[in-house]
N, C-alpha and C positions, 0 to 999 in steps of 0.2 A: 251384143252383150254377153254373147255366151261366150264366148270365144276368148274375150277378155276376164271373164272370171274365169276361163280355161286356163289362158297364160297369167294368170296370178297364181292360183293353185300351183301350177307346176313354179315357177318361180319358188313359192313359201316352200317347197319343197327341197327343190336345188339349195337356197336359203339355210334351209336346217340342217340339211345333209354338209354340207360345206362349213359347220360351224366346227371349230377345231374341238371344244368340249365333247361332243356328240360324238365328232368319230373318235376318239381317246375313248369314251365308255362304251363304246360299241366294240372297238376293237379288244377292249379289256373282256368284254360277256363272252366273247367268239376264243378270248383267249383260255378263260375261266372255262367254258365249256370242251375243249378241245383239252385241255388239263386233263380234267374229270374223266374224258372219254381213255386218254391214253393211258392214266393211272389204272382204271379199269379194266383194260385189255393186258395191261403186263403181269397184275394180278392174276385175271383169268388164265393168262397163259402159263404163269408160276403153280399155280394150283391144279393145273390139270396135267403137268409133268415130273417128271421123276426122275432126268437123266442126272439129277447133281442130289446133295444133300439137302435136306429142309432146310435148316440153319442157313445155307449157302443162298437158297433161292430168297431168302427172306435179307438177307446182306444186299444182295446185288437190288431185288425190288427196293429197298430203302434207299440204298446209292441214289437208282435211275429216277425214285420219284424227286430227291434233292436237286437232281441233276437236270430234271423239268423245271421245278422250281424256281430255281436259280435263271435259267435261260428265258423262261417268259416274264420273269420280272424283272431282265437285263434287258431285254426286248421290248418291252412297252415304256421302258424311260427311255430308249432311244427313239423309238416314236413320241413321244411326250416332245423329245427335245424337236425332233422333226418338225411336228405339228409348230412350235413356238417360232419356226425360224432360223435356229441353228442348224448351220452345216457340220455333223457330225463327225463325217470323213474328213474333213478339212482338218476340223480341231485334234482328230486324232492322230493324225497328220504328221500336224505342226512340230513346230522343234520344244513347244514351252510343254508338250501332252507328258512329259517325264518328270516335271514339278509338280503338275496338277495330281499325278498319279501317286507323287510321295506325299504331295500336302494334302491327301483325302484317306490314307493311310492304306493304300492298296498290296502293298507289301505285305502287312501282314494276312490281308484277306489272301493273294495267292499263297504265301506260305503255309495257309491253313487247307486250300483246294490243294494242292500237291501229296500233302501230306493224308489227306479222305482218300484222294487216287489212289495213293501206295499203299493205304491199309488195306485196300481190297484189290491193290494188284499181288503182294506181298503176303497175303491171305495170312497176318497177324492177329484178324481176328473177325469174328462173327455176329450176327446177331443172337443173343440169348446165353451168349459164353461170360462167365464168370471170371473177370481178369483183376487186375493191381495195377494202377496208372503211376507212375513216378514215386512208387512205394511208398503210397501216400492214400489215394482216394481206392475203394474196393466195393464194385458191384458188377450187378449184371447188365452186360449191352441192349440197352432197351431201342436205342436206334441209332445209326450210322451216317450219319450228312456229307456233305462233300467241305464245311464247314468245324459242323461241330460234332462231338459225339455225348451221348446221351445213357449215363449210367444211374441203373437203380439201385440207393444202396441198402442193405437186411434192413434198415430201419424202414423201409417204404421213401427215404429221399431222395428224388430225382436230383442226382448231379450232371450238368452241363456243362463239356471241357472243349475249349477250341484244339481242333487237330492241331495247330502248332507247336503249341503247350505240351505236347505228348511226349515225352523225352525216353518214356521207356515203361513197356508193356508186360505185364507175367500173364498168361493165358492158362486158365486153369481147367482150360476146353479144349484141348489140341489133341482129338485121337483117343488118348490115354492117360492116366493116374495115378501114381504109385503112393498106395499109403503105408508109410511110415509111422510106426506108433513104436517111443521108448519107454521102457521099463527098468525104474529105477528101486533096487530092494538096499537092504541094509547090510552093512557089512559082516553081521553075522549071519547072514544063510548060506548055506554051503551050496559054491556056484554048479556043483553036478546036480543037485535036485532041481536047481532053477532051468538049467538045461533042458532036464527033460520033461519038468511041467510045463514049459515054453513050447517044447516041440506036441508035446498033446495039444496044447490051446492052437496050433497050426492047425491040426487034423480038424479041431472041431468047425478052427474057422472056414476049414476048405471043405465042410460040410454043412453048415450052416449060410455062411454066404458064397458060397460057388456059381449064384445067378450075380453075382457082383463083377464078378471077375473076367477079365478080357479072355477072349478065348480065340483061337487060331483058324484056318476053315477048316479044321476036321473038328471044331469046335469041344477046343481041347486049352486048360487055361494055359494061357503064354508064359505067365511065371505066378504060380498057386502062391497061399499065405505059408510062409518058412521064417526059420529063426535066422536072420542076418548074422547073428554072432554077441556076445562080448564087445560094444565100442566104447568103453571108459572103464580105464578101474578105481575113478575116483570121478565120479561127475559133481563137481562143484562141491568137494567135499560131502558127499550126504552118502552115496555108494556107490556099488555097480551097477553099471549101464547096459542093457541090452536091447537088443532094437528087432520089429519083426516088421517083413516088407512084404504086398499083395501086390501086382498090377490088375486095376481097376477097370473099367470102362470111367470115360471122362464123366460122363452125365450123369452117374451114381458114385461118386468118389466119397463126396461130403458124407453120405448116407452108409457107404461102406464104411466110411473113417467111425463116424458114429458106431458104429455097430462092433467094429474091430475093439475101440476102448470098455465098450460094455462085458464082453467075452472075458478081456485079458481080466478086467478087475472084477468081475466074479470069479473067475477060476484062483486068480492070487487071494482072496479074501475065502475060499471055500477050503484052501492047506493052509491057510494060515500063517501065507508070508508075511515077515516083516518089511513096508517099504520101506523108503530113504525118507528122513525127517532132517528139517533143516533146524539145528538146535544152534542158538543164540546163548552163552555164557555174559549176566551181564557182572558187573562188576560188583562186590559186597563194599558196603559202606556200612561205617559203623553209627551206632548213634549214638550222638554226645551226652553224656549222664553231666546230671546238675553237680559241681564239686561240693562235698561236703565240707560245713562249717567245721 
């Protein structure tokens, strides 16, 4: 009697173990935990080194966890299809796998893996960099997929773009920044005072924001805040145009730009230049008087 409820146990065992549901979730926990564990180690191993840039280590960890993603839940539908029956090799084989591949819309799924590849082969762009997608959508890279890419825009909305779609990127993170701030006065200031209250507001800017500014290894800046010049002597009809240029560090540009506008329009408001006004003439109409009897 023992022996025989010996070989039943072991049977109801064999039994469960051999049920195709079972091994699918079994093989899904072992795959989910082996996820977890390698997400964890690329992290640890990203955080505890320093041969590349932050931004850098944090693009590539995003890639590679996409790139887990993607392959164990490519991998457990082919075991699904396994377990069901299906010879997989065969079908992928076969001569009709190039129908089935356009009529499930796989095209455009690699054209968008191609295109996540390139962005981080092509190093167009980062995580946490501040770009312009198709001179259209503008935020910051919150995350990088092999799929899709993931911007946050100033208002706090997360936009969601398929790599495919990408047609064309301005990266407002690459290295360095050049701000460009113009300064438009009125045709009556006489352009030698504006000259040289322009090159004072330079001095002050290359002494007020000088920790702004990109600097060389003898940490010396690359090219200080200066008056570019005179670029219009009629900008849109209102007046002269002047323009003043700083190279930046990328990752304080905004904050530099910010700062540079503040400078210029106190210093122009404290002599009391006159800017450019954009004046509208509109037309006089007359109003019609009642005829007299």
């Amino acid at each position: 009697m023992f022996n025989l409820d010996e070989v039943t146990w072991d049977d109801t065992i064999s039994a469960f173990f051999s049920n195709g549901i079972v091994q699918f979730f079994g093989v899904a926990i072992l795959t989910y935990i082996a996820i977890f564990i390698i997400k964890r180690s690329v992290r640890s191993f990203f955080s505890k080194t320093s041969f590349i840039e932050e931004r850098k280590e944090k693009t590539l960890e995003s890639m590679i966890s996409s790139t887990i993603n993607y392959t164990a839940t490519i991998g457990l539908i082919i075991f699904a299809l396994t377990l069901l029956g299906l010879k997989v090799g065969s079908v992928l084989a076969g001569a009709g796998v190039l129908g089935i591949i356009l009529g499930f819309g796989a095209q455009s799924i690699i054209k968008d893996l191609l295109a996540g590849i390139f962005f981080l082969y092509e190093k167009q762009l980062h995580k946490g960099d501040f770009i312009a997608v198709n001179d259209k959508f503008f935020g910051t890279v919150e995350d990088i997929g092999l799929r899709f890419l993931k911007l946050r825009e100033w208002s706090g909305k997360l936009l969601t773009i398929s790599n495919g779609q990408v047609n064309s990127i301005e990266n407002y993170n690459i290295d360095h920044m050049r701000v460009i701030e113009k300064v438009t006065v009125s045709f009556e200031e006489d352009p030698r005072k504006i000259y040289k209250l322009l090159e004072e507001t330079c001095e002050q800017l290359n002494d007020e924001l000088a920790h702004y500014l990109k600097t060389d290894p003898a940490d010396q800046p690359v090219q200080p805040f200066q008056l570019y010049g005179m670029t219009s002597l009629n900008s849109d009809h209102r007046g002269y145009e002047y323009t003043v240029t700083g190279l930046t560090e990328d990752l304080v540009y905004w904050t530099a730009s910010k700062e540079t506008r503040r400078i210029i329009a106190e210093k122009m408001f404290d002599h009391n230049i006159q800017m450019s006004l954009q004046h509208i003439e509109l037309p006089q109409t007359q109003s019609a008087t009642p005829q007299e009897e």
